[in-house]
Each structure stands twice: as C-alpha cells, then as structure tokens.
N, CA, C and O atoms as a GROMACS GRO file, in nm:
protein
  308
    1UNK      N    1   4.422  -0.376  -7.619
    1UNK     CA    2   4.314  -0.340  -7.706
    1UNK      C    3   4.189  -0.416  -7.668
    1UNK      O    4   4.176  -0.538  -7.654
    2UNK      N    5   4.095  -0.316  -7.653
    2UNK     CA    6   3.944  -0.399  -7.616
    2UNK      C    7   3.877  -0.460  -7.755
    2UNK      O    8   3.831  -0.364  -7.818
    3UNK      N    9   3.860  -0.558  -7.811
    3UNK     CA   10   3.799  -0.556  -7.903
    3UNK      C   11   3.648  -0.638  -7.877
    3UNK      O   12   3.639  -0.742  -7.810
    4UNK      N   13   3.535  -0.571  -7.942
    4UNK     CA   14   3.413  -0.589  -7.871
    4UNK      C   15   3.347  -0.633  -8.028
    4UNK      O   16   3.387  -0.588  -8.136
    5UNK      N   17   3.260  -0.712  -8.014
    5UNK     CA   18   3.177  -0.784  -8.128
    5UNK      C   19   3.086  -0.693  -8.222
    5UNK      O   20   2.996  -0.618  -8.184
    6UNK      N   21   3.120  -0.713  -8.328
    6UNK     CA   22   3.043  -0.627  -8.414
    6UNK      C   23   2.976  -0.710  -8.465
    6UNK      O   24   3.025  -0.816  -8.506
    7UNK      N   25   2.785  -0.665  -8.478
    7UNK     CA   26   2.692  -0.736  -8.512
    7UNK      C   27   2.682  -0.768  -8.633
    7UNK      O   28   2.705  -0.688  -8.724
    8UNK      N   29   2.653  -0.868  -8.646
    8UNK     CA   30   2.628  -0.995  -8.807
    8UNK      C   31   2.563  -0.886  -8.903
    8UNK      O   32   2.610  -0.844  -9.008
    9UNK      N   33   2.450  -0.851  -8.846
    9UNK     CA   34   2.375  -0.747  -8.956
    9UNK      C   35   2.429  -0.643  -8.998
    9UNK      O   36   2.388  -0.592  -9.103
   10UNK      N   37   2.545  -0.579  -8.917
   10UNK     CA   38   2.613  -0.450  -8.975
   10UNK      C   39   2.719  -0.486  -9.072
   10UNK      O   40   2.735  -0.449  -9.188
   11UNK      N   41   2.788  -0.565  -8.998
   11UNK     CA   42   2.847  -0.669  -9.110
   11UNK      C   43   2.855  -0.688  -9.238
   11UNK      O   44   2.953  -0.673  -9.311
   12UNK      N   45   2.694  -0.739  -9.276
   12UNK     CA   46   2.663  -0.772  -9.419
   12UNK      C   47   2.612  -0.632  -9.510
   12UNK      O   48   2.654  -0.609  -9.623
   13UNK      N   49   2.530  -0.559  -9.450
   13UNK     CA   50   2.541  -0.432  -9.450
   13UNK      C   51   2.641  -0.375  -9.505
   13UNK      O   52   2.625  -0.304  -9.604
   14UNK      N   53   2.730  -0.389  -9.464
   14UNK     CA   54   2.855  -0.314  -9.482
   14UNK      C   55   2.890  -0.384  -9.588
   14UNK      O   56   2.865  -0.316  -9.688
   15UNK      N   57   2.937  -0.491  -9.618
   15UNK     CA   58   2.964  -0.584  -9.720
   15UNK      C   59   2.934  -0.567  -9.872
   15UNK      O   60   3.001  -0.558  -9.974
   16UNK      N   61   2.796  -0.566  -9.837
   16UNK     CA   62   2.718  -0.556  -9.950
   16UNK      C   63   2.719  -0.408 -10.035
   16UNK      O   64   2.748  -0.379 -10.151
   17UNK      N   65   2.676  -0.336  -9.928
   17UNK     CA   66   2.754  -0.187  -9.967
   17UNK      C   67   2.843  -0.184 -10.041
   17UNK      O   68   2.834  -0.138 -10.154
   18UNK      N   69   2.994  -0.255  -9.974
   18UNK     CA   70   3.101  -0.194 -10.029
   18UNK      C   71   3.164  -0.261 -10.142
   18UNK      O   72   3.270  -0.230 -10.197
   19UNK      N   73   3.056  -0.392 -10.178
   19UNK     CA   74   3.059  -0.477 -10.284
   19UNK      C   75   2.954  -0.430 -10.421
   19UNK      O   76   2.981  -0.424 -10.540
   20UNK      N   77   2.877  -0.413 -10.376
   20UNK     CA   78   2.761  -0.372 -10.461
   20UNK      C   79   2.779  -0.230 -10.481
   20UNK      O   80   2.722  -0.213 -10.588
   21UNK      N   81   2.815  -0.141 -10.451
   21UNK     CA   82   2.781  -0.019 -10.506
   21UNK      C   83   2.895   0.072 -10.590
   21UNK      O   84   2.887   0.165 -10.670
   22UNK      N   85   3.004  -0.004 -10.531
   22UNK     CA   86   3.164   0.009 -10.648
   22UNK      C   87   3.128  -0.064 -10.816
   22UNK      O   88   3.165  -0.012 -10.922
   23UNK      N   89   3.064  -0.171 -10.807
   23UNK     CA   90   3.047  -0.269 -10.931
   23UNK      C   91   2.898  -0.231 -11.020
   23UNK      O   92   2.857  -0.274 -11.128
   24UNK      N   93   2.813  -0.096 -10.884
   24UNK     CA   94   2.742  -0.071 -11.016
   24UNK      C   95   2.695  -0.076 -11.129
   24UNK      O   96   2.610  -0.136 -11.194
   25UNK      N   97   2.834   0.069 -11.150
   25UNK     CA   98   2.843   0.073 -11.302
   25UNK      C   99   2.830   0.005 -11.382
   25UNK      O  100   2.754   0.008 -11.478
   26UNK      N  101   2.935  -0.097 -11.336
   26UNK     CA  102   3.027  -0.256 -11.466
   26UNK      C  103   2.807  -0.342 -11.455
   26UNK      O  104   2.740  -0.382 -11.550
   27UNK      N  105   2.777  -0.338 -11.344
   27UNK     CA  106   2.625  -0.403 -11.335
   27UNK      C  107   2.551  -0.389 -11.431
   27UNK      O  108   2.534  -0.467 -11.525
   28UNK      N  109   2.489  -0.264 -11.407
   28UNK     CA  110   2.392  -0.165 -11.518
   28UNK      C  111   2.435  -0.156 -11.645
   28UNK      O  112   2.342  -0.145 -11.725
   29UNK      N  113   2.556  -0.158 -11.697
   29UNK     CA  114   2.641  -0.151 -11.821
   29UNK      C  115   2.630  -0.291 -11.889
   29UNK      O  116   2.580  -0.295 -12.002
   30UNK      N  117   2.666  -0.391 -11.836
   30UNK     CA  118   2.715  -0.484 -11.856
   30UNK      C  119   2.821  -0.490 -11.998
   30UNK      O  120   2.805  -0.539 -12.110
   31UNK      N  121   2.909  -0.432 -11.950
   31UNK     CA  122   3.062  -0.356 -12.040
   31UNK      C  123   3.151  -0.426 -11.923
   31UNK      O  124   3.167  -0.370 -11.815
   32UNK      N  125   3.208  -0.556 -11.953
   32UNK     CA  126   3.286  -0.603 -11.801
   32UNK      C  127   3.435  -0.545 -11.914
   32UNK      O  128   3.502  -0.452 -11.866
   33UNK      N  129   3.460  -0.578 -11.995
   33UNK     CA  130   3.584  -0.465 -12.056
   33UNK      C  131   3.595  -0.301 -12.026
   33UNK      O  132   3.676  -0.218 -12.067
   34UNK      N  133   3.493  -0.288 -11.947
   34UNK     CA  134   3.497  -0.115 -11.928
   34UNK      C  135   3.612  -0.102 -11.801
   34UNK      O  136   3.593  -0.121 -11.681
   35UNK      N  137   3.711  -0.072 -11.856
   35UNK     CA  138   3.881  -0.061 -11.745
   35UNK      C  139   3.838   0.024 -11.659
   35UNK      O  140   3.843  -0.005 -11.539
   36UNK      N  141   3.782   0.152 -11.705
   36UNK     CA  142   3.783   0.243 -11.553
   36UNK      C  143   3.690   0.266 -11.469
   36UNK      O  144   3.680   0.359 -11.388
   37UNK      N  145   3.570   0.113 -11.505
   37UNK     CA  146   3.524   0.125 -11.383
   37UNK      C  147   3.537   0.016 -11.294
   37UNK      O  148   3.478   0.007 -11.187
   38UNK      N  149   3.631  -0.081 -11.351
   38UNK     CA  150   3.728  -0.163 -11.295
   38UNK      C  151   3.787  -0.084 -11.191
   38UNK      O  152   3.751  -0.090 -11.074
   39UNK      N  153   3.905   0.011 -11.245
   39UNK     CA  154   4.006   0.095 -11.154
   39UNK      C  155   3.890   0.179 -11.070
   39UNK      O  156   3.934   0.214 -10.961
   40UNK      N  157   3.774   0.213 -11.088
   40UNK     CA  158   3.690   0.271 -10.994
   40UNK      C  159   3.651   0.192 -10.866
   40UNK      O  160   3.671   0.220 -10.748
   41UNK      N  161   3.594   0.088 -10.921
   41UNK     CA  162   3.573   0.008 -10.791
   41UNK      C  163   3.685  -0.036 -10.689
   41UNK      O  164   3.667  -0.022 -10.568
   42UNK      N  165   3.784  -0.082 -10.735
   42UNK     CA  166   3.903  -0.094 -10.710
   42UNK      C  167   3.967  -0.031 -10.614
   42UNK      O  168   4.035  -0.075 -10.522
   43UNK      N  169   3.924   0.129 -10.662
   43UNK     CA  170   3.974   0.223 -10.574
   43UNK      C  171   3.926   0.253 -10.468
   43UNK      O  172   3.993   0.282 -10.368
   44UNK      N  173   3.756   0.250 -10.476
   44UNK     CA  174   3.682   0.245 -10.399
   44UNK      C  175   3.704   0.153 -10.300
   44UNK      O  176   3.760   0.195 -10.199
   45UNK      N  177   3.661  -0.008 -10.305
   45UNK     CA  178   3.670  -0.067 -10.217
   45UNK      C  179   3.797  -0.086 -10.182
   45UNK      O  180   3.792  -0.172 -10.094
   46UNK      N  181   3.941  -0.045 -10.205
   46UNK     CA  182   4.088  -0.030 -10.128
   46UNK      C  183   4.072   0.078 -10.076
   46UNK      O  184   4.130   0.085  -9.968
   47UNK      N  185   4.032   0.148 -10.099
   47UNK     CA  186   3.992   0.309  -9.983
   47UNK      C  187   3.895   0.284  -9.873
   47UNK      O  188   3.926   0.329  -9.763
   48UNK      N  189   3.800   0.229  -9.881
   48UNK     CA  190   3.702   0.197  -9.758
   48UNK      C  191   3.786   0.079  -9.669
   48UNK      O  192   3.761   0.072  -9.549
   49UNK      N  193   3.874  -0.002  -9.722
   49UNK     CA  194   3.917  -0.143  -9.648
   49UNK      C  195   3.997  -0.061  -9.595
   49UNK      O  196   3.974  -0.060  -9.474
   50UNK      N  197   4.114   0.039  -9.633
   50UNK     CA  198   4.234   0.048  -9.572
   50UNK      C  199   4.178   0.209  -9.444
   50UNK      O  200   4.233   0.227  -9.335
   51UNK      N  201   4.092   0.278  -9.486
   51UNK     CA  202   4.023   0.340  -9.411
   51UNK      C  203   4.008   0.293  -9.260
   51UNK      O  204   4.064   0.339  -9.161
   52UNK      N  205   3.907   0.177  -9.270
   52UNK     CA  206   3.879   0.056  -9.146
   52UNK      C  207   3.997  -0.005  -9.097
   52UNK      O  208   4.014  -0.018  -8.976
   53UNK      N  209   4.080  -0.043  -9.180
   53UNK     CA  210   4.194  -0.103  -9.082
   53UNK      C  211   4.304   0.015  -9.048
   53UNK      O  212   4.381  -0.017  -8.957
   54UNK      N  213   4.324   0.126  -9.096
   54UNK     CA  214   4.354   0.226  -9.038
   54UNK      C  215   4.254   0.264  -8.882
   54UNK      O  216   4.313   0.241  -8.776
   55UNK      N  217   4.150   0.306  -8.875
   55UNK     CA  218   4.065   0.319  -8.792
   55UNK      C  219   4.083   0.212  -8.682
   55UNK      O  220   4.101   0.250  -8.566
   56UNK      N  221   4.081   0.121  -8.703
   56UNK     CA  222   4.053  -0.036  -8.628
   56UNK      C  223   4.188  -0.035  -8.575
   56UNK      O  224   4.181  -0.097  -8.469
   57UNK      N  225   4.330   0.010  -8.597
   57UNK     CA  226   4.447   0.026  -8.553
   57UNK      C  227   4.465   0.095  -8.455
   57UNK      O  228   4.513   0.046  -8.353
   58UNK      N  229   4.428   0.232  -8.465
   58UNK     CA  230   4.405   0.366  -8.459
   58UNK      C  231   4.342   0.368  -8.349
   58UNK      O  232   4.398   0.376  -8.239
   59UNK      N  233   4.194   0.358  -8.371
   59UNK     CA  234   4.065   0.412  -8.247
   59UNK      C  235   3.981   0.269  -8.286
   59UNK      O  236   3.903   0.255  -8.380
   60UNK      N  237   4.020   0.167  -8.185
   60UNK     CA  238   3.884   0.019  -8.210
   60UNK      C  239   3.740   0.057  -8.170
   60UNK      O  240   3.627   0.037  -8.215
   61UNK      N  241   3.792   0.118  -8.073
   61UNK     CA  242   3.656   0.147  -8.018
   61UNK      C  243   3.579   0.238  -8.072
   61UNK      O  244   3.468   0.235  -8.019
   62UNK      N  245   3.592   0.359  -8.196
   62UNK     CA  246   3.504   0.417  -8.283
   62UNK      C  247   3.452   0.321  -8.400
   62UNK      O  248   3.347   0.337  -8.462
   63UNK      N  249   3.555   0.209  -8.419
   63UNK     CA  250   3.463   0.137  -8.517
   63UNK      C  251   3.346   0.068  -8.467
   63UNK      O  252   3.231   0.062  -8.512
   64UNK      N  253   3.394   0.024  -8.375
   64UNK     CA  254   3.259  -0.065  -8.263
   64UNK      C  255   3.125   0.009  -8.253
   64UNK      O  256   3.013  -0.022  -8.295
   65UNK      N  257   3.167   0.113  -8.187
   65UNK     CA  258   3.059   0.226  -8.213
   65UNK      C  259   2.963   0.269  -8.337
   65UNK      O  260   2.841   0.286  -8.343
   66UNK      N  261   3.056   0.278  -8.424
   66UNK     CA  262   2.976   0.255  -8.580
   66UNK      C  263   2.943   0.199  -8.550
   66UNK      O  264   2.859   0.234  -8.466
   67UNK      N  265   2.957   0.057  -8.568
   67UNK     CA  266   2.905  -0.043  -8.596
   67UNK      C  267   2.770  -0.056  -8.495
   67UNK      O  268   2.669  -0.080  -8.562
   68UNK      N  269   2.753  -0.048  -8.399
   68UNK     CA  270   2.614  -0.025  -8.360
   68UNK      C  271   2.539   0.072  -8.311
   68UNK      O  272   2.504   0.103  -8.197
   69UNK      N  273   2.510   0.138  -8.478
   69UNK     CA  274   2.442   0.264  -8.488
   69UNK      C  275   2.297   0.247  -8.484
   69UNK      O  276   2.211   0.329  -8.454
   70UNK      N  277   2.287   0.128  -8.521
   70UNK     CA  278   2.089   0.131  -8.481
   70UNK      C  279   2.044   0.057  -8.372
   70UNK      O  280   1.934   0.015  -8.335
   71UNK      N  281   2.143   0.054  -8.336
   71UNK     CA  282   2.102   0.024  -8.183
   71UNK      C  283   2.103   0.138  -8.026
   71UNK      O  284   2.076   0.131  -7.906
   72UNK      N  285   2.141   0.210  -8.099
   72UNK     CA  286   2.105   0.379  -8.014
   72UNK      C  287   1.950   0.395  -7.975
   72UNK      O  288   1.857   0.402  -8.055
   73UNK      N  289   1.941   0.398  -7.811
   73UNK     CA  290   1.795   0.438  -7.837
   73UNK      C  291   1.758   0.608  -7.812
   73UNK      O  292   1.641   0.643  -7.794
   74UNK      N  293   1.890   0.722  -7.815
   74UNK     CA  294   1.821   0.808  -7.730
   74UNK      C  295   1.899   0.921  -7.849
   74UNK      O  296   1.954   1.026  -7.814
   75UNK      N  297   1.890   0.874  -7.994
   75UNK     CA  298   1.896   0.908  -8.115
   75UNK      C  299   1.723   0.930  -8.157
   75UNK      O  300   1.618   0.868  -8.143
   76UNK      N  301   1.786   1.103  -8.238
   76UNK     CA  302   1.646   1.121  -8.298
   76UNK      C  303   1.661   1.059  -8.476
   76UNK      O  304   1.772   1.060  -8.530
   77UNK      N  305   1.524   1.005  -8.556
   77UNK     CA  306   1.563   0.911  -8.630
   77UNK      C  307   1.627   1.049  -8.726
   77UNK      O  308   1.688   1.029  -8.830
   0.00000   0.00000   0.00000
C-alpha cells in the first residue's frame, strides 16, 4: 500500500465539517436533551468515519486524491 500525505489544511477542513455540521442542530437549539439529534449526529459522523476507512482500505489512493482537490491546476473553478 502506497500511502501518501494528506495536507494539514484538508485535514481540519474535514474535521471541522464533520464535527460542526452533525452538532448543528443540538448548537442553534441549545436543547443538549434533544435525543435525536444526538442519534443524528452520531449517525452522521459513524457514516462519514466508516465510509473513509472503508475507502482508505479499499482504494488509498482515491482518498489521497480527495484530499488534494485544491490543489488541481487544470480544473475549471
């Protein structure tokens, strides 16, 4: 398996995404007793993790690729 460095900035990117936008809801609400958007996020971010390490098993080298998508220069924006 080739495994090739995925950049810091896509990284956090990604992170933050998949941290911040599951917890929304519970955010904007501020209802931290609200259960199903507990089990929402939940679901969410165990579906995107097991997605990637499926993928990353699978095909390494398409995640790599994601991962440096703005660094394409011969992409129209």
């Amino acid at each position: 398996m080739n495994h090739k460095k995925i950049p810091v900035k896509s990284m956090a990117i990604m992170l933050l995404f998949i941290l911040i936008m599951p917890l929304l809801p519970l955010l904007i609400s501020q209802r931290w007793n609200w259960w199903e958007a507990w089990v929402y996020a939940l679901m969410i971010i165990l579906g995107f993790t097991g997605s990637r390490l499926w993928i990353r098993r699978r095909h390494p080298d398409l995640l790599t690729e994601r991962a440096h998508f703005m660094q394409h220069t011969n992409t129209k924006p």
